[in-house]
ZAMARGU-4260 file (C-alpha; in steps of 0.2 Angstrom, whole numbers, plus 5000, padded with zeros to 4 digits):
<rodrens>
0) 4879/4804/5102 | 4872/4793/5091 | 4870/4774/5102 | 4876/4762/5088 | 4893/4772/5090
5) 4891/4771/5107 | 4891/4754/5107 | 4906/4753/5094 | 4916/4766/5104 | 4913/4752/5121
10) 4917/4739/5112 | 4933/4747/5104 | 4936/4753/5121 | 4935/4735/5128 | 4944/4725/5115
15) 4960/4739/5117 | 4961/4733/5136 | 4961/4714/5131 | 4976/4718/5118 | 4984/4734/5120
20) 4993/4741/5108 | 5011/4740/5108 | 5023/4755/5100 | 5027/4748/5087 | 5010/4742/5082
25) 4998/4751/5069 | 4984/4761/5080 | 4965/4764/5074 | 4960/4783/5074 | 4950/4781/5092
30) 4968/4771/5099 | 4976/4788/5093 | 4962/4799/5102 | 4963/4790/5116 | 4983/4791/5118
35) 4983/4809/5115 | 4971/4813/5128 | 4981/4801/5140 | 4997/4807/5151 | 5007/4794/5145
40) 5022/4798/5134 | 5018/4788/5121 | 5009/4798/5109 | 5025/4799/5098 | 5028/4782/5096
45) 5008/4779/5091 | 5009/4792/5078 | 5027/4786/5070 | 5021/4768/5068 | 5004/4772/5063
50) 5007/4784/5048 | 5020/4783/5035 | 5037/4796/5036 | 5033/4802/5020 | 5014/4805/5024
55) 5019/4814/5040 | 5033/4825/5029 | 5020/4828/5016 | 5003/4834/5026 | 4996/4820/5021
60) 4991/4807/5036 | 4976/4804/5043 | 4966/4791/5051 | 4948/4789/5052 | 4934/4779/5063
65) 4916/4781/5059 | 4916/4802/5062 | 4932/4801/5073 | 4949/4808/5065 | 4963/4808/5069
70) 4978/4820/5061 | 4997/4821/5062 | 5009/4831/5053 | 5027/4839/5053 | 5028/4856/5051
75) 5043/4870/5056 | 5028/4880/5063 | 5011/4880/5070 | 5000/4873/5057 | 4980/4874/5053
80) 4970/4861/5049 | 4955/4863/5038 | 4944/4850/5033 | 4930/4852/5020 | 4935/4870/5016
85) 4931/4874/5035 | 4943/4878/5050 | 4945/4862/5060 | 4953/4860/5079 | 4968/4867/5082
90) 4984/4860/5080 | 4991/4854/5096 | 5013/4852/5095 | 5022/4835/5101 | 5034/4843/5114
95) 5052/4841/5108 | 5049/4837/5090 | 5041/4842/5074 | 5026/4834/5075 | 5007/4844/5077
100) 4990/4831/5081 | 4972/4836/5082 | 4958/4824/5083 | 4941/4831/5074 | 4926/4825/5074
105) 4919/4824/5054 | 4900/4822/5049 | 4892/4818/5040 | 4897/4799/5039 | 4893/4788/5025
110) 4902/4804/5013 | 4920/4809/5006 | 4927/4822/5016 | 4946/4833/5011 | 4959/4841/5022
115) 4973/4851/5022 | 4982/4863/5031 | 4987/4882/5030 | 5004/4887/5037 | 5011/4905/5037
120) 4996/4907/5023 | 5001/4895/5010 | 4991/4879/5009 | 5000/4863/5014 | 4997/4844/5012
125) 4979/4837/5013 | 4969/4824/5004 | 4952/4826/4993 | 4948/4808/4997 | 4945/4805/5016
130) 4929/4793/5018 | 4921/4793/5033 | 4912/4778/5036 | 4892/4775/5043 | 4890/4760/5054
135) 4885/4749/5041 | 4902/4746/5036 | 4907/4742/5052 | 4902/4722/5059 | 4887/4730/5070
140) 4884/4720/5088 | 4875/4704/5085 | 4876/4703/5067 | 4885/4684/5061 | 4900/4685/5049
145) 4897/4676/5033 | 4912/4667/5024 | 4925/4669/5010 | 4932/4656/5001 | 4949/4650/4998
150) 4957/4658/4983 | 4950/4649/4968 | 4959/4650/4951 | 4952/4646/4937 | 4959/4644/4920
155) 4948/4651/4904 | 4945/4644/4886 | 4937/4661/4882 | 4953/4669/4886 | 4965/4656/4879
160) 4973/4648/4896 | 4970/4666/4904 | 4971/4660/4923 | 4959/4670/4936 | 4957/4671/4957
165) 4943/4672/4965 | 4932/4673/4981 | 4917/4669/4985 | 4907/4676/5000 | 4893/4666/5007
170) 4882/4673/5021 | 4875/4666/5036 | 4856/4666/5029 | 4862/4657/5015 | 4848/4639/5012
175) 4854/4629/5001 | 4839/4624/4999 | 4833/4643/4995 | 4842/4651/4977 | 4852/4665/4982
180) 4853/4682/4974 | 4871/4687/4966 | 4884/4700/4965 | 4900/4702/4955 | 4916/4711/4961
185) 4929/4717/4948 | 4944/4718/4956 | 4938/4707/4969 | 4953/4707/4980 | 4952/4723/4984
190) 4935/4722/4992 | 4940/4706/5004 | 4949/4717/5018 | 4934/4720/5032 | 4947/4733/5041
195) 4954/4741/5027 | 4946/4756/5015 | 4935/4745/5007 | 4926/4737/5020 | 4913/4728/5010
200) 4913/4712/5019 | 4905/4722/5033 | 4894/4730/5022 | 4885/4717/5015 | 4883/4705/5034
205) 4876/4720/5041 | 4862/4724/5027 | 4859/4704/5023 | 4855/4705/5043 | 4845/4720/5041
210) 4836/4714/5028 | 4842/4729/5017 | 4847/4718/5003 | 4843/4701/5000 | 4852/4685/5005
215) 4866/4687/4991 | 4882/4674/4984 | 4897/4689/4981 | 4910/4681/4970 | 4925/4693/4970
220) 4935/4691/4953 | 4952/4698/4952 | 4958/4702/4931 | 4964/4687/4924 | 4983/4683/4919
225) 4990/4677/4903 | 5007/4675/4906 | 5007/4655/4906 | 5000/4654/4890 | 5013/4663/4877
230) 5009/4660/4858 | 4989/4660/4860 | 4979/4675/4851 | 4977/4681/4868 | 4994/4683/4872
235) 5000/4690/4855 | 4985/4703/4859 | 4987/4707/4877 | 5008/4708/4875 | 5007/4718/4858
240) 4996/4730/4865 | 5009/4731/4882 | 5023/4736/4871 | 5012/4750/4860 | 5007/4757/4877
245) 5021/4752/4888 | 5009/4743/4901 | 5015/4727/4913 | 5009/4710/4907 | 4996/4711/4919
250) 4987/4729/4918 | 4986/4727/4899 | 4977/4710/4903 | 4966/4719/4916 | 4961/4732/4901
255) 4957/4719/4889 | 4943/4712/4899 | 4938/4727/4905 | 4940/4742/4894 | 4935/4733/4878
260) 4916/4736/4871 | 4909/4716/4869 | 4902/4703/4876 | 4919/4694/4877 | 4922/4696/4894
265) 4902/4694/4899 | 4902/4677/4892 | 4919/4674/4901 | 4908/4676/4919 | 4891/4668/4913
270) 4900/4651/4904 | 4913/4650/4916 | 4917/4657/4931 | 4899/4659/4936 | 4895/4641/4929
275) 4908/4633/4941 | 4900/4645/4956 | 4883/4642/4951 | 4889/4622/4953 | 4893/4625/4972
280) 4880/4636/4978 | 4862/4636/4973 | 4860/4653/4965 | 4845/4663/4955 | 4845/4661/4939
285) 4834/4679/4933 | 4843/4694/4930 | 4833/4702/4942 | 4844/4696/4956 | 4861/4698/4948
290) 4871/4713/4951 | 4887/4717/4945 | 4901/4733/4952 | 4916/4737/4948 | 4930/4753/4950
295) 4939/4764/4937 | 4942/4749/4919 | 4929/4738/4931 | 4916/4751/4932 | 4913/4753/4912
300) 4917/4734/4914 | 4901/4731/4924 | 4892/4744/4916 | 4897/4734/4899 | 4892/4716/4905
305) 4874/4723/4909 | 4873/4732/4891 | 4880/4716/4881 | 4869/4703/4894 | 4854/4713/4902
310) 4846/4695/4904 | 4860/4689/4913 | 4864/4707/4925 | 4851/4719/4927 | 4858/4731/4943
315) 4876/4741/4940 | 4886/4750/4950 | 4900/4761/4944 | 4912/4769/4954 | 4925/4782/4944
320) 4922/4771/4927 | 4933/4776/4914 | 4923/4777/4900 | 4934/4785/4886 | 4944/4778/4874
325) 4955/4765/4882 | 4952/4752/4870 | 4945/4761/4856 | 4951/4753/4840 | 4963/4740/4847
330) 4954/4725/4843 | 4948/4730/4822 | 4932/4717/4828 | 4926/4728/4839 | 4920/4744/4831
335) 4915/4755/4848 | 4926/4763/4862 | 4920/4767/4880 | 4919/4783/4874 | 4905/4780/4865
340) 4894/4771/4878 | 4884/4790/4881 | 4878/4789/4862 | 4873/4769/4862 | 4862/4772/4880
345) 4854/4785/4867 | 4855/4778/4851 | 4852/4755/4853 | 4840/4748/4863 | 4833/4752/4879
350) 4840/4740/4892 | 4830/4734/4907 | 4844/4742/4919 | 4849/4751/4938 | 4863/4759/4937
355) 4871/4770/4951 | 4886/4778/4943 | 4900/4791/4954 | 4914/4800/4949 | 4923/4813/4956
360) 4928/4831/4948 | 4945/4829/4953 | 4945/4812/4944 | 4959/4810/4928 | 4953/4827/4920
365) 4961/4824/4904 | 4975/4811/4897 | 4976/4802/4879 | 4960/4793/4883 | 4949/4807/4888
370) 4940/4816/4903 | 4934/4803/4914 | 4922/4817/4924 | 4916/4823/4909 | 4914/4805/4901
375) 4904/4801/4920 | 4891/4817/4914 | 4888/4810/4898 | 4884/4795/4905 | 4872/4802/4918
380) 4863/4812/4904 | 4862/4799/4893 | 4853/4787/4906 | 4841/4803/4911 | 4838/4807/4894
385) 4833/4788/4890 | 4823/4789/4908 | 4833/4776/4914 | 4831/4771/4934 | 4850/4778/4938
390) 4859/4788/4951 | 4874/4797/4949 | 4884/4804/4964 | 4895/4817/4957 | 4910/4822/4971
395) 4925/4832/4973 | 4937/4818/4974 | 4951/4809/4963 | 4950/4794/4953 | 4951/4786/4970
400) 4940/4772/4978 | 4934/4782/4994 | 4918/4790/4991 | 4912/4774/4983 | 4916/4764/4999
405) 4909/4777/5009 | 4893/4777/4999 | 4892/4758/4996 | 4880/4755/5010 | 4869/4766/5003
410) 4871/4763/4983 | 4866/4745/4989 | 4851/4750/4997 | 4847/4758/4982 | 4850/4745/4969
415) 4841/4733/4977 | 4826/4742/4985 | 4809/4736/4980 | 4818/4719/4979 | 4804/4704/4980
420) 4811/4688/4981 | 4793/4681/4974 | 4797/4690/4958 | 4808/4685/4946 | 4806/4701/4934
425) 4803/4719/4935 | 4803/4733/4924 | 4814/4746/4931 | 4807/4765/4929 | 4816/4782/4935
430) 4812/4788/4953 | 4800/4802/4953 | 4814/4813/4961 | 4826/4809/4946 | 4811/4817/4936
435) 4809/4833/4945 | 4829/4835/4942 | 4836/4845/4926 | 4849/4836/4915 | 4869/4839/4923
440) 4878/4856/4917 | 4896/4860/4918 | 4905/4877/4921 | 4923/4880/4917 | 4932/4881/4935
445) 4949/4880/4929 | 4951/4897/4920 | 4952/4915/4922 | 4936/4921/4922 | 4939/4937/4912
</rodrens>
């Protein structure tokens, strides 16, 4: 067994003795392991407070810690679990109910995985996004926590009194009197939670500590609200576009700064949210050590504030970014649509840009907007075609965060290899492997094949 789980599986061990569980408490996927290879009789109670009633109805609930799952169900009969298109451990019933468990063991880590079950042969349940996670995501022995902020809000004159939260993560190695590197989290909050399915926090103590990456400010920026400020162009914008689409407030907020093709939004993060973190913290000024990730409307987001401001963001990650049409013709000032970032990578100007986009086939195949799998291909040839230093991971999963977070240790490795903190510039070039590599090609799956 591989000793860095060892030593989490001791220490997991230990902390479950100092505070056991009670029933009605939530249990880890190890907790469950452990209980169901226990006499005790309180398997049952561990599985019903652990996993939703309609997950356990539906085939779908599951729990997960590094390679270590954990699976529940009800079922009339006998059912069989497969994960990754594979036979998995048999099903084991939950004497005097409904209820069937197995515990597996799921490599390899740091990948998404999917499960479902077979019963009486007819497929039942599952989930095509089911991360397992590598140790770095996981606070590693001996590594110091860095900190997060209070909430900051912080109302915008770019956006008309458009008021935003925000984080910000400072590390242990962080000098003051040394200028830090920087990334930028769209939808922050949803990156703050070190135990939930975005355990970035972790990510980025561990490789800090490992010196992976370098010693980074993370300002974690959730989309901005208008609602305060009725009557601004903003608002008349943002609430015209809700009624047209029939969007909350709030989302049609979101995909104005994020979905619309300008530099409105990258100006909104240089002059003012970044300004007033820039005043706290003592941060690198050069592109070179700014980065900037985002999911779904925050990935074309990300992608979009590197385009419009390469001297301000040079390194991108993109998880399931939905470039298509969103926003395409909304605002009669800007001309361009998501859809047509594939033709500007090959038509304007060669950026100075790392991009590592990933999408998933499973990902919205089709809707009013467009395909966002297909729009993630024409992404990824564009860049290759235009020799661009990018990496695109192309899964089987939905428009779903999980093989992003499971690969974020490694996309950050990746972005910021090569990194010199002497440097201030460099001029990023396609990896000798990407070169070797023909563009993507698609072949029809969903159809008969006659």
């Amino acid at each position: 067994m591989n000793p860095v789980y060892s030593m989490w599986k001791v220490s997991l061990l230990l902390l479950c003795v100092a505070v056991p569980a009670t029933a009605a408490d939530k249990m880890s996927a190890p907790q469950l392991i452990d209980l169901a290879k226990s006499t005790g009789t309180g398997l049952r109670d561990g599985i019903t407070s652990s996993f939703d009633a309609k997950d356990l109805k539906e085939g779908a609930a599951w729990a997960g810690h590094g390679p270590d799952f954990f699976f529940a169900t009800q079922a009339p009969s006998q059912p069989s679990l497969v994960i990754d298109d594979a036979p998995g451990p048999r099903m084991q019933p939950l004497p005097g109910s409904d209820l069937w468990y197995a515990a597996a063991h799921v490599e390899p880590v740091g990948r998404l995985h999917s499960f479902h079950y077979m019963i009486n042969g007819t497929k039942f349940g599952g989930k095509l996004d089911m991360p397992a996670f590598a140790p770095p995501s996981y606070l590693q022995p001996g590594v110091p926590s860095g900190t997060l902020s209070e909430k900051i809000v912080h109302t915008s004159k770019i956006y008309d009194g458009m008021k935003s939260e925000y984080w910000i993560y400072v590390p242990p190695q962080y000098d003051p009197k040394v200028p830090a590197a920087l990334t930028v989290f769209q939808d922050g909050g949803g990156y703050t939670n070190r135990d939930g399915n975005n355990p970035t926090l972790n990510v980025l103590d561990n490789l800090i500590a490992q010196k992976k990456i370098p010693v980074m400010i993370a300002v974690f920026i959730n989309p901005g609200d208008i609602t305060d400020s009725p009557g601004t162009p903003t608002y008349n914008f943002v609430k015209a576009y809700s009624d047209k689409w029939h969007r909350t407030l709030k989302d049609s907020m979101r995909s104005t700064l994020y979905d619309t093709v300008s530099d409105r939004y990258a100006r909104f993060l240089r002059d003012e949210v970044l300004a007033d973190v820039q005043a706290r913290y003592n941060i690198r000024k050069d592109a070179y050590s700014w980065a900037i990730t985002g999911l779904s409307s925050g990935g074309i987001c990300s992608f979009n504030a590197a385009w419009q401001m390469p001297d301000r963001f040079s390194r991108v990650i993109s998880w399931i970014g939905s470039f298509t049409s969103i926003q395409w013709k909304e605002d009669p000032s800007v001309p361009d649509g998501g859809q047509d970032y594939p033709e500007k990578v090959l038509r304007e100007s060669r950026r100075n840009l790392r991009a590592w986009l990933q999408d998933g086939s499973e990902d919205v195949e089709m809707d009013r907007y467009g395909s966002w799998p297909l729009a993630n291909i024409r992404m990824a040839n564009a860049l290759k075609l235009k020799a661009y230093d990018f990496h695109f991971s192309f899964g089987k999963g939905t428009h779903n965060p999980g093989q992003g977070a499971a690969e974020f240790p490694e996309e950050m490795i990746w972005l910021w290899r090569d990194y010199d903190p002497a440097k201030t510039e460099q001029t990023y070039e396609m990896e000798q492997s990407e070169k070797a590599k023909p563009v993507f090609r698609v072949t029809i799956a969903n159809r008969d094949s006659e």
